[in-house]
Backbone as JSON, one array per atom type, in Angstrom:
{
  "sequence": "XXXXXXXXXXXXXXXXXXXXXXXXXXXXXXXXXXXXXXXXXXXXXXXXXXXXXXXXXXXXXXXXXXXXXXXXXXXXXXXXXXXXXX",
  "N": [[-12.56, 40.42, 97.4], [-15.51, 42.06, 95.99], [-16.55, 45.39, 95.72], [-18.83, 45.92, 95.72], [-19.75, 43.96, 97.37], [-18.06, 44.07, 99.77], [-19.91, 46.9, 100.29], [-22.45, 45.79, 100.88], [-22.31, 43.98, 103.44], [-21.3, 46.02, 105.27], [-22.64, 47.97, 104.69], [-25.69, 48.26, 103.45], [-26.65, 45.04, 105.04], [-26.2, 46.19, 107.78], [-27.95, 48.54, 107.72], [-30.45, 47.36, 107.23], [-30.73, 45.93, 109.4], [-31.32, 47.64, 111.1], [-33.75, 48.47, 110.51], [-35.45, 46.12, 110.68], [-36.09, 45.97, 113.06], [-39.51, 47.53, 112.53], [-40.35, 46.06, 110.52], [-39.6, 42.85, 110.34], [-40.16, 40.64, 108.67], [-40.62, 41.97, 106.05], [-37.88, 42.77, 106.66], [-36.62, 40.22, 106.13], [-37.18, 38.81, 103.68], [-35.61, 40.68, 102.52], [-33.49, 40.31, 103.25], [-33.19, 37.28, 101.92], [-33.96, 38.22, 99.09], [-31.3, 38.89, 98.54], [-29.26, 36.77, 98.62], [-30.55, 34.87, 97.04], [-30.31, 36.5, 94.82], [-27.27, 36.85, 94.05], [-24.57, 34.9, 94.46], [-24.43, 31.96, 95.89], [-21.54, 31.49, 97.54], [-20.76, 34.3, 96.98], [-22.86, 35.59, 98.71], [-22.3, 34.28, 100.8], [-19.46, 35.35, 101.54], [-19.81, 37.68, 101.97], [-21.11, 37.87, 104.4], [-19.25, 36.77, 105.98], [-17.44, 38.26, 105.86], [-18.86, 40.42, 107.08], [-19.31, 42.06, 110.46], [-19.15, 40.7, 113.83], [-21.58, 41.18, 115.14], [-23.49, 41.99, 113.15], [-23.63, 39.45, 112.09], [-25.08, 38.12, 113.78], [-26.99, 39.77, 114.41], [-28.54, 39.68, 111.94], [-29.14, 36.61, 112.05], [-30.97, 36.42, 114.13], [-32.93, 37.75, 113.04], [-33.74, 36.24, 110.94], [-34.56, 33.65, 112.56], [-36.72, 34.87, 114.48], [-38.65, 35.06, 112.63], [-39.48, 32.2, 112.43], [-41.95, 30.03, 113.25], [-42.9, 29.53, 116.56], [-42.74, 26.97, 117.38], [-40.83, 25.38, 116.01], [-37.95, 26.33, 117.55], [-38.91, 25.95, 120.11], [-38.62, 23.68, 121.97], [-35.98, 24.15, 122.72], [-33.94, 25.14, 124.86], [-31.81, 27.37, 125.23], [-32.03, 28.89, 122.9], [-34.58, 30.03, 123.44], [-33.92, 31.39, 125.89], [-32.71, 33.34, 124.1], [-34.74, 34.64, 122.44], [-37.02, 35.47, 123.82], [-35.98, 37.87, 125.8], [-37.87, 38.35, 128.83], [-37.0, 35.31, 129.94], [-35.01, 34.14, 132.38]],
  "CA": [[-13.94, 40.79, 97.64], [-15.72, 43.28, 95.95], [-16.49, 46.91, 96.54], [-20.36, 45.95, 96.17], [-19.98, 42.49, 98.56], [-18.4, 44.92, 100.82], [-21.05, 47.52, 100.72], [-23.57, 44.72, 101.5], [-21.48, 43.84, 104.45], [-20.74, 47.16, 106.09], [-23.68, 49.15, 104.97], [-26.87, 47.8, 103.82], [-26.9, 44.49, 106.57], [-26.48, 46.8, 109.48], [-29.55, 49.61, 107.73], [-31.64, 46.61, 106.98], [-31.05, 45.22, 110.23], [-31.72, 48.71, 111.72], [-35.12, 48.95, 109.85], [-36.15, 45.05, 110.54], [-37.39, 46.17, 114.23], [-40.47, 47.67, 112.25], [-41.09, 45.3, 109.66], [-38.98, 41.97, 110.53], [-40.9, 40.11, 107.25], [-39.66, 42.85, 105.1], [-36.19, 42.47, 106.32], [-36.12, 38.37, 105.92], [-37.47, 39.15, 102.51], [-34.7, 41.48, 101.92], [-32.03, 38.99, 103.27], [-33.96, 36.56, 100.92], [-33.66, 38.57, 97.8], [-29.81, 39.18, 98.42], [-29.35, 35.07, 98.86], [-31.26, 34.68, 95.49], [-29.85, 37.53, 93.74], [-26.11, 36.72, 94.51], [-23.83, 33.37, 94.36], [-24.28, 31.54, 97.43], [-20.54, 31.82, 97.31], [-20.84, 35.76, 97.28], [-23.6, 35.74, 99.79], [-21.0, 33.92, 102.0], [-18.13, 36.25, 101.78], [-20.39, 39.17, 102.65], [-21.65, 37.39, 105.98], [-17.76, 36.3, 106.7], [-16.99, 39.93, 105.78], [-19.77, 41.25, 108.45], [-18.99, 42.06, 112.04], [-19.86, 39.01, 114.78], [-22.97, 41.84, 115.61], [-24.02, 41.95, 112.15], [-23.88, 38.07, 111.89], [-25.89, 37.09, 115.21], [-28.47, 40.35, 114.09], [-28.83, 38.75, 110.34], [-29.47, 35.38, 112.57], [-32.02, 36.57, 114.95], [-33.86, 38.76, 112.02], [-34.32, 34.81, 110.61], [-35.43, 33.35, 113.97], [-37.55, 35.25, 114.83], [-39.62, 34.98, 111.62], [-39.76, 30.92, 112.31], [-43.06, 29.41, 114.23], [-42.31, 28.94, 117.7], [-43.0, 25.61, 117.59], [-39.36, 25.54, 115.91], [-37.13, 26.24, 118.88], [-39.45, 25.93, 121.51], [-37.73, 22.92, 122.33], [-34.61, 24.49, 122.5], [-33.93, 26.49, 125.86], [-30.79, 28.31, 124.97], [-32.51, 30.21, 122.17], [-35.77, 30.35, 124.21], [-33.62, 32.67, 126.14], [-32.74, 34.93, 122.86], [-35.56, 34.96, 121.55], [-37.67, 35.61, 124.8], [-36.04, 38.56, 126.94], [-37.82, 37.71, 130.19], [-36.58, 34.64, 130.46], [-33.92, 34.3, 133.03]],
  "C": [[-14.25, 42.07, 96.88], [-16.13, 44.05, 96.17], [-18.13, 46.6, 96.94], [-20.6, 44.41, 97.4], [-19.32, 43.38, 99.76], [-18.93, 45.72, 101.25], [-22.15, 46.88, 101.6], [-23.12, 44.5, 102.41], [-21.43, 44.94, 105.14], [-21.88, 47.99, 105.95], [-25.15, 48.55, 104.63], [-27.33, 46.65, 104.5], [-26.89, 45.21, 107.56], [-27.75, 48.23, 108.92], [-30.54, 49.06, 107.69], [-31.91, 46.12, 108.36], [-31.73, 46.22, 111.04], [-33.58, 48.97, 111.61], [-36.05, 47.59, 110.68], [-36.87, 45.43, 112.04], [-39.16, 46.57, 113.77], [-41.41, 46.72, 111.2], [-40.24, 44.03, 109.98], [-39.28, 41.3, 109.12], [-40.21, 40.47, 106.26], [-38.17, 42.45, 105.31], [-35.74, 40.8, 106.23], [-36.41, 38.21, 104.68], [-36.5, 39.82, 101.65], [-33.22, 40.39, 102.06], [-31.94, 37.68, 102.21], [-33.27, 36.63, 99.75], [-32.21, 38.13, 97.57], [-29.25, 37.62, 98.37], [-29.31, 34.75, 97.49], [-30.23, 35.24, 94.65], [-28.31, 37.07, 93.73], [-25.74, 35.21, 94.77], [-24.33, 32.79, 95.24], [-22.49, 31.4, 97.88], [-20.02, 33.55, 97.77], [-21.63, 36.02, 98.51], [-22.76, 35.36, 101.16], [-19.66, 34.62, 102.39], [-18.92, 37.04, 102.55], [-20.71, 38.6, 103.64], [-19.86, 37.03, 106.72], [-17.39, 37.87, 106.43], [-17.47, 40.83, 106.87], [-19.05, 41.24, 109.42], [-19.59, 40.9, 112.97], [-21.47, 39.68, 114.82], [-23.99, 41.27, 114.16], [-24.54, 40.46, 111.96], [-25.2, 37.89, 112.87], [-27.14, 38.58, 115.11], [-29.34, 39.67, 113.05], [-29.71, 37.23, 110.9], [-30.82, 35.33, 113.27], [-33.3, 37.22, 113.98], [-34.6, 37.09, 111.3], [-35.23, 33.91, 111.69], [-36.68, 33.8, 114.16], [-38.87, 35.22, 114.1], [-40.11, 33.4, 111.64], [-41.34, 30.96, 113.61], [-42.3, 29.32, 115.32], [-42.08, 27.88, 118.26], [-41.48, 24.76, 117.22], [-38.28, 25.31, 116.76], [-37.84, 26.18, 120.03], [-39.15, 24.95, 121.85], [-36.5, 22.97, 122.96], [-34.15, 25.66, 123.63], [-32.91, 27.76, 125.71], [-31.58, 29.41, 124.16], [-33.8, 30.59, 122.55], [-35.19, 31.76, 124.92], [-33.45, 34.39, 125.42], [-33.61, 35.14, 122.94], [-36.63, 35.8, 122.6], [-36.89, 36.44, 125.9], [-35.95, 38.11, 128.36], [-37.25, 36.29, 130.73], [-35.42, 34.72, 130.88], [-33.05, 33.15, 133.16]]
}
């Protein structure tokens, strides 16, 4: 792996994910680019390289940007996605 697939991995996924509370768009845009820009091959190390957190933030930062009409079917992630639900 290299030094910049582990940067992406260890430092800008967990500042982007940090940031996406204010702009979510922006950061699915940014996860986007990096997708594009990068192998799908490379893009896959760096997510197997991440921490489980990092993974299942990266995941929810996507989610959350879908219609609800999406998983609203789907009670398990009704719970993610939705807090109050108990």
């Amino acid at each position: 792996m290299s030094d910049e697939e582990r940067w992406f991995a260890r430092e800008y996924f967990p500042t982007l994910i940090d940031e996406a509370e204010s702009s979510p768009e922006d950061a699915l845009n940014h996860i986007a680019e990096v997708a594009t820009v990068l192998t799908m091959t490379k893009f896959r190390r760096i997510v197997d390289f991440s921490t489980p957190q990092v993974k299942a933030d990266l995941l929810m930062i996507i989610l959350r940007c879908l219609p609800t009409e999406v998983y609203s079917d789907f009670a398990p992630l009704q719970a993610v996605t939705n807090p109050t639900v108990t």
